[in-house]
C-alpha positions in Angstrom: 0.0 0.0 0.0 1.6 3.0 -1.1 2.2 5.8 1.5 -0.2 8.4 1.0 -2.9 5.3 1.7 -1.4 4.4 5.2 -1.2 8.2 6.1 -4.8 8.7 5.4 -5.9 5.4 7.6 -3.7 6.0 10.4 -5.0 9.5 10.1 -8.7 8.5 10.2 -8.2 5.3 12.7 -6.3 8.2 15.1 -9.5 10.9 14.6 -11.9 7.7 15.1 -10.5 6.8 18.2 -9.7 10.0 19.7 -13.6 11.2 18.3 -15.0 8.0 20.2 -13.2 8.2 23.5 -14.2 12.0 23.8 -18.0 11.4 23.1 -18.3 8.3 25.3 -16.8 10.9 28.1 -18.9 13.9 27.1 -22.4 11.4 26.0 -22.5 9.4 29.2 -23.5 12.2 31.6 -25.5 13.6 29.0 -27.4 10.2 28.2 -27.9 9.8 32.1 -29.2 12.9 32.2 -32.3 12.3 29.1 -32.6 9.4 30.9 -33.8 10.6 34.0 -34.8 14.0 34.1 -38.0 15.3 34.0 -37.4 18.7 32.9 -39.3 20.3 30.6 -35.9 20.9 28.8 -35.3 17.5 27.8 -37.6 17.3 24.4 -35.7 20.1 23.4 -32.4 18.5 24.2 -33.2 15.5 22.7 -33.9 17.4 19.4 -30.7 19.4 19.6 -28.5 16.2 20.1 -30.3 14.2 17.0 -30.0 17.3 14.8 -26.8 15.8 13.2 -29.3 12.7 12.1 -31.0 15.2 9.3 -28.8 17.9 8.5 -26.6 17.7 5.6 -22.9 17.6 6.6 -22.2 20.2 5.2 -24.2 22.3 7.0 -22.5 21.4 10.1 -19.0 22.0 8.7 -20.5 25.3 7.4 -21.7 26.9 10.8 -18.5 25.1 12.6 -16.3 26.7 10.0 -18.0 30.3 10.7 -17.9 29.7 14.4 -14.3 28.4 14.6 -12.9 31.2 11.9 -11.3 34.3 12.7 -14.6 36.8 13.3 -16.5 33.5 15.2 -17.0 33.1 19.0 -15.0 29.7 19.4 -11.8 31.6 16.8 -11.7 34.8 18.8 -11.7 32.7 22.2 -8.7 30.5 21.1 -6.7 32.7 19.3 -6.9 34.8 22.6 -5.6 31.6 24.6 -2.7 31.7 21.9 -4.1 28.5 20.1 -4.8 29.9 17.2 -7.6 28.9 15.1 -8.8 25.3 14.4 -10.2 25.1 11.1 -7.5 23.4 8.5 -5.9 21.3 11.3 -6.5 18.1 12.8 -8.3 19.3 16.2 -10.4 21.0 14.1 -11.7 17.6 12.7 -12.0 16.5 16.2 -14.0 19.0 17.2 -16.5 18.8 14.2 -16.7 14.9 14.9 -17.3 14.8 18.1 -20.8 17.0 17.0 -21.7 15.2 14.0 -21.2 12.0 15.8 -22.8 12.8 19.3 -26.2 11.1 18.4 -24.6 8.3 17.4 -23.2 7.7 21.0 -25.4 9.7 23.1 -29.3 7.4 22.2 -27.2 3.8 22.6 -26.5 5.3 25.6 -29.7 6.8 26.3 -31.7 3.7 25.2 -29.4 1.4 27.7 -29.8 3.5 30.8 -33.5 3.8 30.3 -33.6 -0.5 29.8 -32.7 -0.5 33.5 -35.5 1.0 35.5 -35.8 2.3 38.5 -35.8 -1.2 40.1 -31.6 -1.6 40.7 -31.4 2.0 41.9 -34.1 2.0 44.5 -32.3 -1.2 45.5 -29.0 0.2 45.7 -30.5 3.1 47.8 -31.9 0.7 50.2 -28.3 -0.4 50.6 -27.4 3.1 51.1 -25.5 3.6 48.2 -24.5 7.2 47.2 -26.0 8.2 43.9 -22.1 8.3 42.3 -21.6 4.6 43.6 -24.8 3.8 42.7 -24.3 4.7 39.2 -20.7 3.1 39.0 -21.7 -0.1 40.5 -25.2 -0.7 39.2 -26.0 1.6 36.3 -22.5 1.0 34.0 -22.5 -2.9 34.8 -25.6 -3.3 33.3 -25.7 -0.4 30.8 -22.6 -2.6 29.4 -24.4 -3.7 25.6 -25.6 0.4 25.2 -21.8 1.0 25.8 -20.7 -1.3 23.4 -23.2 0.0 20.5 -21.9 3.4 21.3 -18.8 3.1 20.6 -18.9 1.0 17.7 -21.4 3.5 15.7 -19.9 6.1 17.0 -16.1 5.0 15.7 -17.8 3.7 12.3 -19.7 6.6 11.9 -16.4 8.9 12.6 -14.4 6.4 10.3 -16.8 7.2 7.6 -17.4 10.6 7.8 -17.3 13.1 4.8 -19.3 16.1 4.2 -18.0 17.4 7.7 -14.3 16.7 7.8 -13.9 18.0 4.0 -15.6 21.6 5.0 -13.6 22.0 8.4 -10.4 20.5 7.6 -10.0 20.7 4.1 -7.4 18.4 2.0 -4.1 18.5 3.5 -2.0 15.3 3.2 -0.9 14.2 6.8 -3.1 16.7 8.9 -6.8 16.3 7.6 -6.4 14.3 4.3 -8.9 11.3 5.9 -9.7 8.2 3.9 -13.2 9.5 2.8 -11.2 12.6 1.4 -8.8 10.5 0.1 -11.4 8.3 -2.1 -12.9 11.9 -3.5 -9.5 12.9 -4.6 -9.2 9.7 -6.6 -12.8 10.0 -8.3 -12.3 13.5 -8.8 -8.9 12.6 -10.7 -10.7 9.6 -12.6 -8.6 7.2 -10.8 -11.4 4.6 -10.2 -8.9 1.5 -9.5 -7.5 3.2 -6.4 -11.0 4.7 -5.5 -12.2 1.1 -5.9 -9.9 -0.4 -3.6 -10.5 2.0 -0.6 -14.2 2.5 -0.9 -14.1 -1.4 -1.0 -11.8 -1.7 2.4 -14.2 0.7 3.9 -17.5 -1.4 3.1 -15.7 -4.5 4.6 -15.1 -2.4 7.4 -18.5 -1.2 7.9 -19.8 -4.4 7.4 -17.6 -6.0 10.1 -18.6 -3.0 12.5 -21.9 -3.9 12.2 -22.0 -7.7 12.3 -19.8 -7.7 15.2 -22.3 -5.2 17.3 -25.5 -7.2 16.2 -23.3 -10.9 17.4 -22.1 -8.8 20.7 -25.6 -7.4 21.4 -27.1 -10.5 21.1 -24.8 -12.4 22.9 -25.2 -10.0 25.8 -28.8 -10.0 26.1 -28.1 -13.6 26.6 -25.7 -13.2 29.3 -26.7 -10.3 30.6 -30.4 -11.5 30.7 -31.5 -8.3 28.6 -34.7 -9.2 26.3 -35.7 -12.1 28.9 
């Protein structure tokens, strides 16, 4: 595999991972808290966090782009921490990840922590458990199969992100040149072989993501006594 092609998979297995780890850090109080609350807030905060389900990518990048720039609220703030700015570099693509992948992580998570009911927690309280041991020894043992979809979609979806990483981060080999990017340069240059060969790695890919979260999931509703 020549070069170029190992720096663009090493590039996007590096955003993926580093994309996934954040959202599974920023989703899971955000999950617990759509989960439980009551607050007339939540419909609200439900919507916001889907919104990446039915905009267009490019969208996104768009309004990340303007806000990230020189004249937008997130540029002027890091610039004045002597950051600089983000678009055209690889934090930038993290950044624009972690929100166009966020519902991919935070409804698994969502889903899983509602499955568990209010039975295990009023039991735990009976036991006199603190709310934060509570929710470390009871709620993440069994939330275990939402943790696992989450971060397969939400590494998958990262891994085959587009519209987002193109707008924010551009095309710049070794920084933000990401194997989506990589397979539009190729069609763009009528090189269909090597466009072939990457778009066909990342189908295998995707299909392996998948058929290894539908075996897991059902494996663990089996073990875990889920769906019983």
């Amino acid at each position: 595999m020549p070069d170029v092609y190992w720096s663009a998979v090493v590039l996007t297995l590096k955003l993926a991972s580093i994309t996934t780890g954040l959202l599974l850090l920023l989703g899971t109080p955000l999950a617990w808290w759509l989960a439980s609350t009551r607050s007339w807030l939540k419909p609200a905060m439900g919507a916001l966090v889907a919104l990446p389900l039915v905009l267009p990518p490019t969208v996104i990048g768009f309004y990340l782009l303007v806000a990230m720039g020189p004249q937008g609220p997130v540029g002027q703030f890091t610039q004045a921490l002597g950051l600089g700015l983000l678009p055209f570099t690889f934090t930038g693509l993290v950044v624009g990840s972690v929100f166009y992948s966020l519902p991919f992580v935070v409804q698994p998570l969502q889903n899983a922590f509602e499955a568990i009911g209010e039975r295990p927690l009023e039991a735990a309280a009976t036991l006199r458990a603190s709310p934060l041991d509570t929710f470390f020894s009871v709620v993440l043992p069994l939330a275990r199969p939402g943790y696992l979809s989450a971060t397969v979609m939400g590494f998958a979806h990262t891994v085959g992100e587009f519209g987002v990483v193109l707008m924010i981060g551009g095309n710049i080999p070794n920084t933000t040149r990401v194997l989506s990017v990589q397979i539009y340069d190729h069609v763009e240059a009528l090189e269909y072989t090597q466009a072939h060969w990457l778009a066909a790695g990342m189908v295998l890919f995707s299909f392996a993501a998948l058929l290894a979260l539908y075996t897991f999931s059902r494996t663990g509703r089996q073990t875990w006594g889920f769906g019983q």
